[in-house]
C-alpha positions as CSV (number, residue, x, y, z in Angstrom):
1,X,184.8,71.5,116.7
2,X,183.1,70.6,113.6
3,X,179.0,70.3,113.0
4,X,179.1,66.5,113.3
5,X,180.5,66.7,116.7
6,X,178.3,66.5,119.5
7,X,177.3,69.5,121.9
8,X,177.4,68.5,125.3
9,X,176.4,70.4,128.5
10,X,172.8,71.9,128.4
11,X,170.2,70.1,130.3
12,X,170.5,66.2,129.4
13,X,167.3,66.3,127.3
14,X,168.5,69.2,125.4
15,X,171.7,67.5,124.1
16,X,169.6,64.1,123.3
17,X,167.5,66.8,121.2
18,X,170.6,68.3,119.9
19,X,171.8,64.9,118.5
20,X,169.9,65.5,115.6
21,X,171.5,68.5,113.3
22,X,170.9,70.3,110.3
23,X,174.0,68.3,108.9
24,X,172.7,65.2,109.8
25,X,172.0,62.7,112.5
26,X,174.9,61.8,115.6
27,X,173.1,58.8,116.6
28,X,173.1,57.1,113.3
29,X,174.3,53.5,114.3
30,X,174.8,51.7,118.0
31,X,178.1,53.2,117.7
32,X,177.4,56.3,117.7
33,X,175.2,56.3,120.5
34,X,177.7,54.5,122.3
35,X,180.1,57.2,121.7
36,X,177.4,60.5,123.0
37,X,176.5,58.3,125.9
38,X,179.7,57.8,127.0
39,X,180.2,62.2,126.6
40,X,177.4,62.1,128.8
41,X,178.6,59.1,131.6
42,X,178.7,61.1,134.6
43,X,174.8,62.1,134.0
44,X,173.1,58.7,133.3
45,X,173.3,55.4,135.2
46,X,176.0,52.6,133.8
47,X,174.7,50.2,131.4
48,X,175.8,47.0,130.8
49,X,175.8,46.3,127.4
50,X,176.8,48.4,124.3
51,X,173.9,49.6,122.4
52,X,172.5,47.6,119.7
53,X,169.4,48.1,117.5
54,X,166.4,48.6,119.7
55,X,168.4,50.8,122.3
56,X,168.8,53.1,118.8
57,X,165.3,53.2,117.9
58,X,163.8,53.8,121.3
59,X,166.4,56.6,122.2
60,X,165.6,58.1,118.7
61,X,162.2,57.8,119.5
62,X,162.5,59.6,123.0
63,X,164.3,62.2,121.2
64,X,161.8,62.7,118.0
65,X,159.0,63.5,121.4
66,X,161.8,65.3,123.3
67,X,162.0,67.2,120.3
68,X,158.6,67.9,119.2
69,X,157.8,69.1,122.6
70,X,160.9,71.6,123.1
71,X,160.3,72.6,120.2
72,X,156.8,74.0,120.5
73,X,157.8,75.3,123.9
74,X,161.1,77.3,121.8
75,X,158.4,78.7,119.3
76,X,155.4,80.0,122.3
77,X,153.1,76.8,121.6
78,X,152.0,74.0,123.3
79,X,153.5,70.8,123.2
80,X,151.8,68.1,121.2
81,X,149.7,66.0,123.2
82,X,151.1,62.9,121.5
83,X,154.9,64.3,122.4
84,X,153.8,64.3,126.4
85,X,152.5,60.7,125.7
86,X,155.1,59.2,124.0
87,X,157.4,60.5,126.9
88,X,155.3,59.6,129.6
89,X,155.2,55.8,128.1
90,X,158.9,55.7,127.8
91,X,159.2,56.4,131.2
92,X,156.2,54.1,132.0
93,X,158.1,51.4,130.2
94,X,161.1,50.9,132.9
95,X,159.3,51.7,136.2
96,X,161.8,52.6,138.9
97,X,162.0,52.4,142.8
98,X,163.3,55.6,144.2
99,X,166.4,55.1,146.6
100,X,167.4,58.4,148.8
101,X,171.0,58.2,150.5
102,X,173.1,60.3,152.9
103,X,176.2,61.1,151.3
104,X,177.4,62.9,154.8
105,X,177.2,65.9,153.0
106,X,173.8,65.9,151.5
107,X,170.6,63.4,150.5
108,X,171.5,61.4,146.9
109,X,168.9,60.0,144.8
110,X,169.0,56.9,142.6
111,X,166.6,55.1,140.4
112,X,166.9,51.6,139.9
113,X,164.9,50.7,136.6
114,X,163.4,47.2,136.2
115,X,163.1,46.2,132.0
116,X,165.4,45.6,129.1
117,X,168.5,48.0,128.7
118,X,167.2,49.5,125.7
119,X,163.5,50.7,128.0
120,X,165.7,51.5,130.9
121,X,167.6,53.8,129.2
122,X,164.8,55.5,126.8
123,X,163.1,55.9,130.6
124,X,166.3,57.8,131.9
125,X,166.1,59.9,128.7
126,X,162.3,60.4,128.7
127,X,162.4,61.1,132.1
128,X,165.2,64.0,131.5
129,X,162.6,65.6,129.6
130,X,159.9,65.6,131.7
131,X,162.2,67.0,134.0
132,X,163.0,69.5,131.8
133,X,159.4,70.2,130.6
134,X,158.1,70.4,134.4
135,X,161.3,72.8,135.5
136,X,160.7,76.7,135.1
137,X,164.0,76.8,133.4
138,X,162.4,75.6,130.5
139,X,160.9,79.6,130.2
140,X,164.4,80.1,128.7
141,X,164.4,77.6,126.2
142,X,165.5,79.3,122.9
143,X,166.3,78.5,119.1
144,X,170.0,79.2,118.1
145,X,170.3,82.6,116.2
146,X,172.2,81.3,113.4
147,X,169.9,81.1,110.2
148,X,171.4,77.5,109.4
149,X,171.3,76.1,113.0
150,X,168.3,74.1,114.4
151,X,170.5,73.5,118.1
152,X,168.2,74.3,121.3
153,X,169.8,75.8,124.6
154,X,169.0,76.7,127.9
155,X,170.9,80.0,128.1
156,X,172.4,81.2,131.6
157,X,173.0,84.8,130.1
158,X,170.1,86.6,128.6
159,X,171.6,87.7,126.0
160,X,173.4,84.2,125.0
161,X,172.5,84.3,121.4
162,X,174.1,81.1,119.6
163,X,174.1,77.3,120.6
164,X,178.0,77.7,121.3
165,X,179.9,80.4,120.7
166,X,183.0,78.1,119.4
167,X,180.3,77.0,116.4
168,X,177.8,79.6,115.7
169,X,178.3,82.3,117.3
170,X,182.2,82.3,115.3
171,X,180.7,82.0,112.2
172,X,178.0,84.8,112.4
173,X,180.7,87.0,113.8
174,X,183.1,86.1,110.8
175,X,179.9,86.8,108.2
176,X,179.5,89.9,109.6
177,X,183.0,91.1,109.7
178,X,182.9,89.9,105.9
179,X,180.2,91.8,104.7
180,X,181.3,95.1,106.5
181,X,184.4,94.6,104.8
182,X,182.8,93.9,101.1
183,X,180.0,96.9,101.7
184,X,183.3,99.2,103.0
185,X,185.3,98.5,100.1
């Protein structure tokens, strides 16, 4: 797994967030948001056409609020104002009608989006992180420990440390184990 690759599997919002690294930006062209939303299929509605331009801009924009917000929240301050607003109208953009379902096993949601692919999917992404920013999990929310690393995560184990242990956490371990081995010798 290399820095460029994306991390999937924390909250939805949190990997939109995460799209944007210290080594550079995974949603750089409709291709490659093509290729993270179709890592993250099984957790957004189907879309019918590839991304193209304005899909790019308004999921980067989603992400630069998602981002701001989660942010503040990671550090023990308050989201900017503009952040919630910017999320909110994203959202607002590609209202939805709320369809509940009986699966015979349990009640399924769906929301069916009216507006332009590109607004229905910045709503589906906004509206992952006002999920996310309205959830008490979002307590949790924490910075990766790696010096180098600007990756959020919503840790399950208190004292998760790194963004992923494959990534970070192997390279912190393998720093330390170096410098013991230089001081030792």
């Amino acid at each position: 797994m290399n820095a460029m690759t994306p991390l999937v599997g924390e909250p939805l919002a949190i990997d939109l967030v995460n799209t944007l690294t210290a080594e550079g930006d995974l949603l750089a062209d409709p291709e490659a948001l093509d290729a993270w939303l179709a890592l993250e299929a099984d957790r957004l509605p189907k879309f019918d056409a590839p991304a193209d331009r304005t899909a790019l801009q308004e999921v980067r924009s989603v992400r630069e609020h998602a981002a701001a917000a989660f942010g503040a929240l990671a550090e023990g301050r308050r989201p900017p104002e503009s952040s919630l607003r910017g999320l909110a109208a994203a959202v607002n953009a590609a209202p939805g009608r709320t369809r509940l379902t009986w699966d015979g096993t349990a009640v399924a949601v769906t929301v069916q989006r009216q507006g332009s692919a590109a607004d229905r999917l910045a709503a589906e992404l906004a509206q992952a992180a006002v999920d996310l920013l309205t959830d008490p999990a979002v307590a949790k929310l924490r910075r990766c420990g790696a010096e180098d690393c600007v990756m959020l995560f919503v840790p399950a184990h208190p004292r998760r440390q790194w963004c992923s242990p494959e990534r970070c956490g192997n390279r912190v371990r393998v720093a330390r184990h170096y410098e013991r081995r230089k001081a030792g010798s």
